[in-house]
BAFI-66128 format. One record per residue: residue in three letters; x negated, y negated, z negated of N, C-alpha, C, O in turn. Coordinates in steps of 0.05 Angstrom, whole numbers, plus 5000, padded with zeros to 4 digits. Atoms other than C-alpha are relative to their C-alpha. Layout:
! residues N
residu, nc1, nc2, nc3, cac1, cac2, cac3, cc1, cc2, cc3, oc1, oc2, oc3
ALA, X, Y, Z, X, Y, Z, X, Y, Z, X, Y, Z .
...
! end
This chain:
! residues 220
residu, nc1, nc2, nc3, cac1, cac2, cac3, cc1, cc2, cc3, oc1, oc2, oc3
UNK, 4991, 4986, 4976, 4918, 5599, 4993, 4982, 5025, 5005, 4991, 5047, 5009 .
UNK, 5010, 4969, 5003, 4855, 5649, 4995, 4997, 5017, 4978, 4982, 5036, 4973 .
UNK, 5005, 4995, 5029, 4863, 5661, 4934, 5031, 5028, 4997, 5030, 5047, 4981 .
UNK, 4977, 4994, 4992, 4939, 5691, 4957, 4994, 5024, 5021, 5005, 5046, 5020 .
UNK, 4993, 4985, 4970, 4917, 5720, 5029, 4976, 5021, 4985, 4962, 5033, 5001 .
UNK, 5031, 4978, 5016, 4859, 5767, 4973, 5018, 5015, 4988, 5015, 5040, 4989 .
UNK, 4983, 4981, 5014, 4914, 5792, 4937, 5016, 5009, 5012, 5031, 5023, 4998 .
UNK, 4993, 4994, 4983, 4946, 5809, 4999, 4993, 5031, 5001, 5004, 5052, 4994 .
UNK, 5015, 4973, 4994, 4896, 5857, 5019, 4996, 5000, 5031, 5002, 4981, 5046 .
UNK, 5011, 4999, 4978, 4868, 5889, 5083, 5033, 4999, 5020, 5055, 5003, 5012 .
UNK, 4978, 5001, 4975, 4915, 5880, 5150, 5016, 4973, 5000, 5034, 4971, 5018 .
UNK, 4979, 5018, 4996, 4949, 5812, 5135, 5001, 4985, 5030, 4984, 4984, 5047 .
UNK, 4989, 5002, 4978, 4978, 5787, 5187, 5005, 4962, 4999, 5028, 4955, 4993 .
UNK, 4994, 5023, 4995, 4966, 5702, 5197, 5026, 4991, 5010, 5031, 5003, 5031 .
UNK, 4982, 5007, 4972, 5032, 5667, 5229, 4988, 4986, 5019, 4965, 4979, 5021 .
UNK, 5006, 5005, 4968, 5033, 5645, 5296, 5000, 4969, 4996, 5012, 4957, 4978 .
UNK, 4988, 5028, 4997, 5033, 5575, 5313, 5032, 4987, 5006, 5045, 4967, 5002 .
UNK, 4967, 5012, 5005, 5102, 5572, 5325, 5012, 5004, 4983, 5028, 4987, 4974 .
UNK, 4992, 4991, 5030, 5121, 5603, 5268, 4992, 4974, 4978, 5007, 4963, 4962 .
UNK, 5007, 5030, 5017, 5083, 5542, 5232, 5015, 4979, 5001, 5027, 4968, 4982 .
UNK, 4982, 5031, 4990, 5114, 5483, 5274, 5025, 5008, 4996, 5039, 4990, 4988 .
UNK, 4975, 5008, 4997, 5178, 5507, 5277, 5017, 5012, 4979, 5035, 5000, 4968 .
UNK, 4978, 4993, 5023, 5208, 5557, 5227, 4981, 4987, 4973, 4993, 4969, 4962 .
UNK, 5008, 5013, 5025, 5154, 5537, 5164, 5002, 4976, 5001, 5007, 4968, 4978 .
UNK, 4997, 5026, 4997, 5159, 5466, 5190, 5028, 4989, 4981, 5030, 4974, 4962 .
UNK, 4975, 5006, 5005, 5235, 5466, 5184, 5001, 5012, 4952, 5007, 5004, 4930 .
UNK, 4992, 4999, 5039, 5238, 5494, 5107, 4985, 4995, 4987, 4986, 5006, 4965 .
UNK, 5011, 5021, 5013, 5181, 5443, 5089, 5022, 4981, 4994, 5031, 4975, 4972 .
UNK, 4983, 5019, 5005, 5229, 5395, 5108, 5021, 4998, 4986, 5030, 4977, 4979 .
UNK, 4975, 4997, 5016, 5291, 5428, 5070, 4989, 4999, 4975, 5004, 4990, 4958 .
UNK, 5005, 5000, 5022, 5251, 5434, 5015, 4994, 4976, 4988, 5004, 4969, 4966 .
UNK, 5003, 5030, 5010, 5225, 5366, 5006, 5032, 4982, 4999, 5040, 4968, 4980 .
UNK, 4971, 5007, 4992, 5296, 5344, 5031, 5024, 5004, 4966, 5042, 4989, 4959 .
UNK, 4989, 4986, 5023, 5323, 5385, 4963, 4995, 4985, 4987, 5012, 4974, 4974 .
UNK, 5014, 5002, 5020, 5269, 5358, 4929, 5014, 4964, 4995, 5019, 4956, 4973 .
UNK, 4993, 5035, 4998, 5293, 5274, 4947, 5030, 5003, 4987, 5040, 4983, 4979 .
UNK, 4974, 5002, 5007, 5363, 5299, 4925, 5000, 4995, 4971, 5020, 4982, 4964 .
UNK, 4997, 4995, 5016, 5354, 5304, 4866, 4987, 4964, 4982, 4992, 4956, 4959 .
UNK, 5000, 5032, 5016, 5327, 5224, 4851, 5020, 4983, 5013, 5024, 4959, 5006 .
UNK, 4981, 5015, 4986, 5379, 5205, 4899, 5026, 5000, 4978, 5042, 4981, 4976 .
UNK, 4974, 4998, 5029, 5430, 5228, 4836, 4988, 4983, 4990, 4999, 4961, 4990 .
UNK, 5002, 5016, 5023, 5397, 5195, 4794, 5007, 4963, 5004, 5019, 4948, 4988 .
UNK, 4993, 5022, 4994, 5396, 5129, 4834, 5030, 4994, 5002, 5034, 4972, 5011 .
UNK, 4976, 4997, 5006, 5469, 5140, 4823, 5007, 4981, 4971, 5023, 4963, 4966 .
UNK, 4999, 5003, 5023, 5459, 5132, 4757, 4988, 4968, 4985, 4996, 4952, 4967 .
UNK, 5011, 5025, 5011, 5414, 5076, 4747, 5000, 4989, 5013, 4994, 4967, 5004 .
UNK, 5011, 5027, 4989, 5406, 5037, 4803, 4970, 5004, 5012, 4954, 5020, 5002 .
UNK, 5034, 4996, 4993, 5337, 5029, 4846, 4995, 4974, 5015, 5010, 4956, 5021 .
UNK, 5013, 5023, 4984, 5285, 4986, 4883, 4992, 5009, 5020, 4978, 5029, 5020 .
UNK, 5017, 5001, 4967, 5267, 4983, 4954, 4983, 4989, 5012, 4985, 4972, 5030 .
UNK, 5029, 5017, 4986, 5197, 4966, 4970, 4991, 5003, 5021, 4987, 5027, 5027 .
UNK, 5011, 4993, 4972, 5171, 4962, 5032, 4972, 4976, 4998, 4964, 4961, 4981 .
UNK, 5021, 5008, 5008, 5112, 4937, 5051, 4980, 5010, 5024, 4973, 5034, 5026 .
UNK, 5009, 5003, 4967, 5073, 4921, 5130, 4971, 5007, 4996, 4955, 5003, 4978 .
UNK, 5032, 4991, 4993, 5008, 4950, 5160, 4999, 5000, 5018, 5018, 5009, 5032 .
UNK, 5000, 5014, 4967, 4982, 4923, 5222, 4971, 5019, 5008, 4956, 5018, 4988 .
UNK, 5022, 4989, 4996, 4919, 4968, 5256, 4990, 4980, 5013, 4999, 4957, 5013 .
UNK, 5024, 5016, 4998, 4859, 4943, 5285, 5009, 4989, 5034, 5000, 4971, 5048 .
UNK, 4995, 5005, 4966, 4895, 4947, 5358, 5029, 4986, 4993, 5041, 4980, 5014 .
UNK, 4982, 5022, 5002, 4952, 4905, 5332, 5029, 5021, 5003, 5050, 5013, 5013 .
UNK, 4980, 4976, 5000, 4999, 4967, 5329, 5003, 5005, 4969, 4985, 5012, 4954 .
UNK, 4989, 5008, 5021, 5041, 4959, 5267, 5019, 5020, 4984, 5031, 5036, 4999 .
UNK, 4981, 4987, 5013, 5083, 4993, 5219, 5026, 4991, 4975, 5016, 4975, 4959 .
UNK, 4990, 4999, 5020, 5132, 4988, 5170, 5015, 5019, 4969, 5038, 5028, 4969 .
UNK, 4997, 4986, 5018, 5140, 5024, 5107, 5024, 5002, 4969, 5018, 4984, 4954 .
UNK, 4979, 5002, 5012, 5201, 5037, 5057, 4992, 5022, 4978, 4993, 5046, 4983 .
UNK, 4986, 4982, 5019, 5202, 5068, 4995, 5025, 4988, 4979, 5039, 4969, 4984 .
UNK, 4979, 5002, 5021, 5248, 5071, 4930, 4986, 5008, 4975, 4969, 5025, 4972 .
UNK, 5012, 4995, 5029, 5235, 5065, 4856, 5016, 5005, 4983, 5034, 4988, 4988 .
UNK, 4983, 4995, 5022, 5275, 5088, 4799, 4982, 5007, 4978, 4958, 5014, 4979 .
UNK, 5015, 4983, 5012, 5266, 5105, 4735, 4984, 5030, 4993, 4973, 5041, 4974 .
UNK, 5008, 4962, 5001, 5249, 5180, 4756, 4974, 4992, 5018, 4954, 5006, 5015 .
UNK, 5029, 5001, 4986, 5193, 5153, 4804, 5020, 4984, 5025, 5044, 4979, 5029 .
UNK, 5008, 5008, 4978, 5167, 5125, 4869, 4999, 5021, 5024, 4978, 5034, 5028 .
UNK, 5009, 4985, 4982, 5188, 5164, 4932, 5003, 4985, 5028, 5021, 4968, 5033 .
UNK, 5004, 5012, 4980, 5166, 5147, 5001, 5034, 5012, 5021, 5041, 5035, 5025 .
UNK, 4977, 5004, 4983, 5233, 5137, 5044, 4997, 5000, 5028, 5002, 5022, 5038 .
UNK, 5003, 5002, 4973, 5221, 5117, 5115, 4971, 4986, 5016, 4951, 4977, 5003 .
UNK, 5021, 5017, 4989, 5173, 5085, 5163, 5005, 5002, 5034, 5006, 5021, 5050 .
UNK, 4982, 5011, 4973, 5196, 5050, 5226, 4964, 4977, 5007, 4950, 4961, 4995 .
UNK, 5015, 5017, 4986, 5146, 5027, 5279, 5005, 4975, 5014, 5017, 4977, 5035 .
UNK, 4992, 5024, 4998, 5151, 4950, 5287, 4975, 4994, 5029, 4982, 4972, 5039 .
UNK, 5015, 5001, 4985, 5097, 4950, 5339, 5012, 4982, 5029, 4996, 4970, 5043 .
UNK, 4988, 5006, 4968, 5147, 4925, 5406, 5021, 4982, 4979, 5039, 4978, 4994 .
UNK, 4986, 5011, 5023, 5188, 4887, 5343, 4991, 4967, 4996, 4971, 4963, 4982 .
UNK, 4999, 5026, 5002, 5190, 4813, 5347, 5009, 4991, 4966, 5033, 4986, 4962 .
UNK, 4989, 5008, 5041, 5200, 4794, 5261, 5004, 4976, 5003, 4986, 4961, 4996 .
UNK, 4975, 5017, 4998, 5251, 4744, 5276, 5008, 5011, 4961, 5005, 5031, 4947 .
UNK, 4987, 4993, 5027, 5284, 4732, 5210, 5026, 5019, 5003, 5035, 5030, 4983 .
UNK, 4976, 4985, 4992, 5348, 4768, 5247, 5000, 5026, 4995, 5015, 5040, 4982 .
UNK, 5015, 4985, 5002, 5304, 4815, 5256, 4998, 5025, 4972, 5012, 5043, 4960 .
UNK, 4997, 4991, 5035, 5277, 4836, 5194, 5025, 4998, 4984, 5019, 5017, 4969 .
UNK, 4982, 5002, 5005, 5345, 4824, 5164, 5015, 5029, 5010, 5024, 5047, 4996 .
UNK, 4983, 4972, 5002, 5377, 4879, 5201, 4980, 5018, 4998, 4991, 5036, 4985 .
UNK, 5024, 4976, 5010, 5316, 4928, 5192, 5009, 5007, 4964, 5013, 5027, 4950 .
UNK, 4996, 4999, 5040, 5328, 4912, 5112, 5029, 5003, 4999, 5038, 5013, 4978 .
UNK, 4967, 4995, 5012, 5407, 4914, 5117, 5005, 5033, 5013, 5027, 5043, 5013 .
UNK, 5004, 4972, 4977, 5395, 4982, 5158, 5001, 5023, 4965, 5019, 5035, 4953 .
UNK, 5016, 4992, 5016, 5352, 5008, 5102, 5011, 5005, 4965, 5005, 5023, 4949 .
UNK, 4963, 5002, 5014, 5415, 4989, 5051, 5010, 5013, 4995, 5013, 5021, 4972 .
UNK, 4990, 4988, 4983, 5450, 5026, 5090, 5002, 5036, 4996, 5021, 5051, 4990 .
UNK, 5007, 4982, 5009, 5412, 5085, 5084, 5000, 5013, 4965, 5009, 5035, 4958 .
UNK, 5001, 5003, 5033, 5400, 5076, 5003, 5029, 5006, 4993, 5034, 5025, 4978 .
UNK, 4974, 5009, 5017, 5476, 5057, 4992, 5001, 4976, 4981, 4992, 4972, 4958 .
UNK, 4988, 5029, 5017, 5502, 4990, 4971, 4991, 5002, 4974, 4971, 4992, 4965 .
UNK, 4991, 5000, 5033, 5523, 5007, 4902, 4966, 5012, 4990, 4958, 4999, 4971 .
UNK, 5029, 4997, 5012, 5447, 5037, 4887, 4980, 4988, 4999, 4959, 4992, 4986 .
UNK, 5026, 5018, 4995, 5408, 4991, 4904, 5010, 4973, 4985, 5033, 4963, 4986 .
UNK, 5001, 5021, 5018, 5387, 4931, 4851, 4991, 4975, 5018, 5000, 4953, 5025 .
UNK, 5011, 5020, 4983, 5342, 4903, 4889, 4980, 5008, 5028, 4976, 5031, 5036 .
UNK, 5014, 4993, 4973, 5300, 4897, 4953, 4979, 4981, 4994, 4984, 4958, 4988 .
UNK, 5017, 5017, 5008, 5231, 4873, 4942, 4979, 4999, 5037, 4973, 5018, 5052 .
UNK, 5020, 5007, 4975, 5187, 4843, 5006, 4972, 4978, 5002, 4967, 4962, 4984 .
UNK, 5014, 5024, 5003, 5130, 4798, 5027, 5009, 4967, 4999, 5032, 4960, 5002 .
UNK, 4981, 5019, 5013, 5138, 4729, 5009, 4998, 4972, 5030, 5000, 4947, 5029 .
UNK, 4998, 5013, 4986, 5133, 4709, 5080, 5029, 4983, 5007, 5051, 4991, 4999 .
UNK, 4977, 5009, 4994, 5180, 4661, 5108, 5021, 5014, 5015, 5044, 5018, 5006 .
UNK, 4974, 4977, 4991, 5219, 4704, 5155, 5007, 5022, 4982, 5030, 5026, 4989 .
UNK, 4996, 4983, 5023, 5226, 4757, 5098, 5019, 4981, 4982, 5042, 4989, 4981 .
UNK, 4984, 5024, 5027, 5256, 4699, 5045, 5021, 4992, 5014, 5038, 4983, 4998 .
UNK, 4984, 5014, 4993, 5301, 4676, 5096, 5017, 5028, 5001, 5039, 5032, 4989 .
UNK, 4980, 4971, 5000, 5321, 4754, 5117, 5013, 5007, 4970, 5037, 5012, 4972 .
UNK, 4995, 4992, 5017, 5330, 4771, 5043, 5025, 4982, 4978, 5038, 4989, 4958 .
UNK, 4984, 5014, 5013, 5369, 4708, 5027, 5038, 4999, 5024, 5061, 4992, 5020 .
UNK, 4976, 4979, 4987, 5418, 4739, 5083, 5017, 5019, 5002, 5041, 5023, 5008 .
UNK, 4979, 4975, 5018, 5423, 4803, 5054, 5009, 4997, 4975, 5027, 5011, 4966 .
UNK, 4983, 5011, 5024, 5438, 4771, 4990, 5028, 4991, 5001, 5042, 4994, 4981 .
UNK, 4985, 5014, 4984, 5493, 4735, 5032, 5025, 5020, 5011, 5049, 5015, 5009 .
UNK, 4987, 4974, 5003, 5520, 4800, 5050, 5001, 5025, 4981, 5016, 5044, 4983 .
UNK, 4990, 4983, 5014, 5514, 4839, 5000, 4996, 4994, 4979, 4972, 4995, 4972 .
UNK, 4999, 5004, 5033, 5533, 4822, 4928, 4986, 5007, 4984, 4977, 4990, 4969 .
UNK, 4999, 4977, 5025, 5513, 4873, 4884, 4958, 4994, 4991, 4945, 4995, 4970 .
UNK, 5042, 5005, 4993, 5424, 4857, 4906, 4995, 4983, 5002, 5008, 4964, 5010 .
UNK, 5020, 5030, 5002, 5373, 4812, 4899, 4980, 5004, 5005, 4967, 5022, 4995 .
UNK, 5030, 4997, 4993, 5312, 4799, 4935, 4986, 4991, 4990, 4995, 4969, 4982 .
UNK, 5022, 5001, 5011, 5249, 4795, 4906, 4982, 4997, 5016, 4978, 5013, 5034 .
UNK, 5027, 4998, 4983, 5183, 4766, 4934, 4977, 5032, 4982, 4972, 5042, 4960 .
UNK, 5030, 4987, 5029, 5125, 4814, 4917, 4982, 4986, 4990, 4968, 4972, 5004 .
UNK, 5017, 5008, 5015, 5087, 4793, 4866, 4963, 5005, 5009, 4946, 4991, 4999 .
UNK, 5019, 4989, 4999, 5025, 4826, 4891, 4989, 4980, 5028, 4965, 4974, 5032 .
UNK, 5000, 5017, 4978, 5032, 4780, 4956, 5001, 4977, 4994, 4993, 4959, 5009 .
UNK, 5007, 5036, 4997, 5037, 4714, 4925, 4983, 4997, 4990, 4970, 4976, 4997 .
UNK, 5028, 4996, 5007, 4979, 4735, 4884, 4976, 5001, 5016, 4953, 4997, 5009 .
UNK, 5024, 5003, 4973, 4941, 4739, 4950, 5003, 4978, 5015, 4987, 4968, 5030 .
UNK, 4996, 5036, 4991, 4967, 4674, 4970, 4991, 4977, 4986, 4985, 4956, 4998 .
UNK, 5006, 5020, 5029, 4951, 4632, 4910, 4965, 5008, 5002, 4950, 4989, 5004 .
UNK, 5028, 4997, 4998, 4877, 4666, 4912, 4979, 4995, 5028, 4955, 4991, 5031 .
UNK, 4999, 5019, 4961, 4878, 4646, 4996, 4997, 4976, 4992, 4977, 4965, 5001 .
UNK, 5004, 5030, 5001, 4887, 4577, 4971, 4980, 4989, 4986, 4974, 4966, 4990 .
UNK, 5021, 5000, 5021, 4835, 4581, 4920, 4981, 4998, 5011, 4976, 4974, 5013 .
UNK, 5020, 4990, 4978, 4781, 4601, 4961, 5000, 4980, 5029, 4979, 4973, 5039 .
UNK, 5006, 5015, 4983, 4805, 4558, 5019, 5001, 4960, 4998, 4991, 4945, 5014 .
UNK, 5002, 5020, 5010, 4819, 4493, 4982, 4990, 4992, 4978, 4998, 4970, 4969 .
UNK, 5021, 5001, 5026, 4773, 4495, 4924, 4968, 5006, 5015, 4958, 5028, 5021 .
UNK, 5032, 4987, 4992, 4698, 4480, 4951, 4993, 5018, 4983, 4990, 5040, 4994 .
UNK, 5020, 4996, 5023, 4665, 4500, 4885, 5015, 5031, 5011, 4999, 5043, 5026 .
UNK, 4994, 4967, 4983, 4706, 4576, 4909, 4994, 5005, 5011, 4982, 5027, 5010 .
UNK, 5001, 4986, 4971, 4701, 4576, 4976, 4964, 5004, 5009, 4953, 5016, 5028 .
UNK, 5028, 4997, 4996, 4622, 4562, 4960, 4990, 5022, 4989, 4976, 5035, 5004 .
UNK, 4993, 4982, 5023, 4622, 4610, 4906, 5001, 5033, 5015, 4986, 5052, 5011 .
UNK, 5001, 4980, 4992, 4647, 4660, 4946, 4989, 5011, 5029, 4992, 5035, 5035 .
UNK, 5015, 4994, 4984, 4609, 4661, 5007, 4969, 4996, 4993, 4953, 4995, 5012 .
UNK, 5025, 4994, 4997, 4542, 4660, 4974, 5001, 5033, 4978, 4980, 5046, 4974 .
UNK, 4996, 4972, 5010, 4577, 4731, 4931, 5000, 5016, 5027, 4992, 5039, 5024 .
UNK, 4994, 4979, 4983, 4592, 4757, 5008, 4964, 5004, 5017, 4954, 5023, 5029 .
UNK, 5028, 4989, 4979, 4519, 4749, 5039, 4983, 5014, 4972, 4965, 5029, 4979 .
UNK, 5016, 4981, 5015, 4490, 4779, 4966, 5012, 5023, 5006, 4996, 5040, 5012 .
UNK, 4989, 4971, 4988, 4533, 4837, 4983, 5003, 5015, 5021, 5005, 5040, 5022 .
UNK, 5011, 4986, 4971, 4527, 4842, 5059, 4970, 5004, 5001, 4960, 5014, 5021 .
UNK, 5029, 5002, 4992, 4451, 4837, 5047, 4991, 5034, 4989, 4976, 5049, 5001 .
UNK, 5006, 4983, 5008, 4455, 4894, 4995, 5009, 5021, 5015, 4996, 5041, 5022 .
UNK, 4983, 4973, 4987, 4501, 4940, 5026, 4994, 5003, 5030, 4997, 5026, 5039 .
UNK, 5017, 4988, 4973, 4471, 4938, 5098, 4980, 5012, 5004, 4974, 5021, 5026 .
UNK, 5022, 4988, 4999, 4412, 4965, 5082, 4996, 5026, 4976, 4999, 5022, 4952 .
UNK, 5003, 4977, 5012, 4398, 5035, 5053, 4989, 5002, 4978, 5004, 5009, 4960 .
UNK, 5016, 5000, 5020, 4345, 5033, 5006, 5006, 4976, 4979, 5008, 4981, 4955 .
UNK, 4992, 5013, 5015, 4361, 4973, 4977, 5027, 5003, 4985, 5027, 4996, 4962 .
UNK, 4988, 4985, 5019, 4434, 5005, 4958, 4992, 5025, 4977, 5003, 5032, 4957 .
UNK, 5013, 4979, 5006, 4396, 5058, 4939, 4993, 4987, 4966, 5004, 4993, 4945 .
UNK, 5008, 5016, 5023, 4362, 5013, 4886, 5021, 4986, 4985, 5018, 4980, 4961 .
UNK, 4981, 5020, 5018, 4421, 4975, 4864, 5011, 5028, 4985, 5008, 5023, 4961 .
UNK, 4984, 4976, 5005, 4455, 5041, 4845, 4985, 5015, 4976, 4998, 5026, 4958 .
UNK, 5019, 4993, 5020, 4391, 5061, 4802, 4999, 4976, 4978, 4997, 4980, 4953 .
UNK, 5006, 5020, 5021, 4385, 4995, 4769, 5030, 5001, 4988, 5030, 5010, 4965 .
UNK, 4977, 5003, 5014, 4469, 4985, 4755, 5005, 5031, 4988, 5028, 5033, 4978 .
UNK, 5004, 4965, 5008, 4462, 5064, 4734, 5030, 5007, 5020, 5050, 5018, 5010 .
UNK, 4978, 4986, 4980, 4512, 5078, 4799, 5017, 4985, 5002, 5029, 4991, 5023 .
UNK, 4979, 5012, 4998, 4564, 5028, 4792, 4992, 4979, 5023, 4969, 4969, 5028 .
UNK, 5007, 5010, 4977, 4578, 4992, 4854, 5010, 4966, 5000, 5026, 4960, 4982 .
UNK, 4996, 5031, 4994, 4586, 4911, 4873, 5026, 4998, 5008, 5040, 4984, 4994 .
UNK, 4978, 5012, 4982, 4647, 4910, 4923, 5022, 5017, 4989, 5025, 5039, 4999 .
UNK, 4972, 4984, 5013, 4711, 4934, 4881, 5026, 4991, 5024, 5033, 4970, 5034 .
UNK, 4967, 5002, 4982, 4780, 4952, 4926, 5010, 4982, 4979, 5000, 4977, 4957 .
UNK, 4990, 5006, 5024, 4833, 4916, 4897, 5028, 5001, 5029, 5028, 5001, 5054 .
UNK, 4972, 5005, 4987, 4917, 4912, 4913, 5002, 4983, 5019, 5015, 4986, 5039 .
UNK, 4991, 5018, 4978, 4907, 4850, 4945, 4979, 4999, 5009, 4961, 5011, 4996 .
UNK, 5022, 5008, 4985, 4855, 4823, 5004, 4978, 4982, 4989, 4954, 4985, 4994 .
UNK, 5009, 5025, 5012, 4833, 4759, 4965, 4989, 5008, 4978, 4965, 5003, 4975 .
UNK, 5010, 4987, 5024, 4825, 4795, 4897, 4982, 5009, 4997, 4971, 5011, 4975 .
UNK, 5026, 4980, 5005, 4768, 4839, 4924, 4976, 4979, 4992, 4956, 4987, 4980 .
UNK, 5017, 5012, 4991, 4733, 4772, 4936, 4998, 4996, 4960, 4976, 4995, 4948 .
UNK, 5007, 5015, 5030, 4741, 4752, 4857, 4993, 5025, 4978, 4989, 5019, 4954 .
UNK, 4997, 4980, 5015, 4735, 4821, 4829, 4972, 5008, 5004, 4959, 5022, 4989 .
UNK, 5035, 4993, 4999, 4660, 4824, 4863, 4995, 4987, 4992, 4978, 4994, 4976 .
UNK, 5016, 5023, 5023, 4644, 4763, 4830, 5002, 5004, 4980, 4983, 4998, 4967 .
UNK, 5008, 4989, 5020, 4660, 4791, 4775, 4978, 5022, 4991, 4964, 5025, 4970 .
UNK, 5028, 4979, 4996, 4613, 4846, 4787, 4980, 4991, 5002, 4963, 4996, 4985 .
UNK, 5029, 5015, 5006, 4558, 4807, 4804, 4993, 4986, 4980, 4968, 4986, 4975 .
UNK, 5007, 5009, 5023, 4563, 4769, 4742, 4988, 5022, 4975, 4969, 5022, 4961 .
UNK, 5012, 4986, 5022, 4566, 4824, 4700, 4976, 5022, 5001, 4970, 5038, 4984 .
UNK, 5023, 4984, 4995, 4506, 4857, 4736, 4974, 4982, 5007, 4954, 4989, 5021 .
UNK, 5013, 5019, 4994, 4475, 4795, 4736, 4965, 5004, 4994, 4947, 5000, 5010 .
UNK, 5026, 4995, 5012, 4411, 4813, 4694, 4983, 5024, 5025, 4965, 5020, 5041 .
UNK, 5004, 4980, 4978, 4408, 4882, 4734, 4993, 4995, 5030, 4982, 5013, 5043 .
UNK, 5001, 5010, 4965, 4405, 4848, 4810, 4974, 4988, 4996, 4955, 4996, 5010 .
UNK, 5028, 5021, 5007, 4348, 4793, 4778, 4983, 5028, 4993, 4973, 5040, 5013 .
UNK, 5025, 4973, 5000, 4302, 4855, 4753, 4999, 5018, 5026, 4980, 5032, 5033 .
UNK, 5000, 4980, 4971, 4324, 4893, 4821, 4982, 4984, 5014, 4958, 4990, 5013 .
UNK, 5010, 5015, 4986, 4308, 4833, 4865, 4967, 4998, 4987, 4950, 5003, 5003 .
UNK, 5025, 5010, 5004, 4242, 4814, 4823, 4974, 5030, 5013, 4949, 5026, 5012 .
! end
């Protein structure tokens, strides 16, 4: 962009703020708008998936999120605030037959969701109504369920992993002592993100294992 307003030259002339919000605003949107047309053919062609997929904030103010997958890619579709939304299986059901709706019947393969119970019941509804789709739990969700049970019905886990969370709250609350871990692992860190909630917990134990030597010469 300054790279644009240099080759300009002297006198350019910024737009206005309304000029931003309202006319550049508007032929963002036609353009991206263009830009979705063009996998919307294709889902013509092949068929697509509808993932969606919930985020709740820290004030309990919620969202819901929709994309579409084809073989041309992953584009983000909609996002509907569930926040004043009671997730009744009725509920969710018409949100996902909505969402359908939008897609088109005939394009859509499948509809993939969490593998909660109101979800399994909504999806075995829209199955019910509509032929052509099939719902799918996510995989990524029962994988955080199965490692939930692990952790909460496996002592030798659930011990396991709460003496990995106080070596890691001990290191990472204090400055210098990250400081040191970071010198001894040559920068690599303990607490790995991961897709699911549960996974982070088994993916630092993996880390601490394999920095096992490195923590014992830190600590000594």
């Amino acid at each position: 962009m300054i790279e644009m307003i240099g080759n300009f030259g002297k006198g350019f002339k910024p737009p206005s703020y309304h000029e931003v919000r309202v006319k550049f605003l508007k032929l963002e949107v036609k353009r991206t708008m263009n830009f979705l047309s063009e996998y919307k053919e294709e889902w013509k062609k092949t068929g697509c998936t509808i993932m969606s997929d919930g985020w709740t904030h820290k004030k309990k103010r919620s969202i819901y999120n929709f994309l579409v997958n084809s073989p041309k890619g992953t584009v983000f579709l909609t996002s509907i605030d569930t926040s004043d939304i009671s997730k009744t299986t009725d509920k969710v059901f018409e949100m996902l037959d909505d969402i359908v709706e939008q897609v088109g019947e005939d394009n859509v393969v499948q509809i993939v969701t969490d593998n909660a119970a109101n979800y399994k019941a909504a999806g075995e509804l829209l199955m019910e109504k509509r032929k052509k789709l099939f719902w799918t739990p996510c995989a990524a969700h029962c994988i955080d369920l199965i490692l939930e049970d692990f952790e909460k019905k496996i002592k030798m886990h659930q011990t396991t992993i709460t003496k990995g969370r106080k070596i890691t709250t001990y290191i990472y609350s204090r400055t210098m002592v990250l400081s040191w871990l970071r010198e001894f692992t040559r920068g690599k860190d303990l607490v790995r993100s991961a897709v699911t909630r549960f996974a982070t917990a088994y993916l630092t134990l993996g880390c601490l294992h394999e920095h096992k030597g490195a923590l014992i010469n830190m600590f000594t």
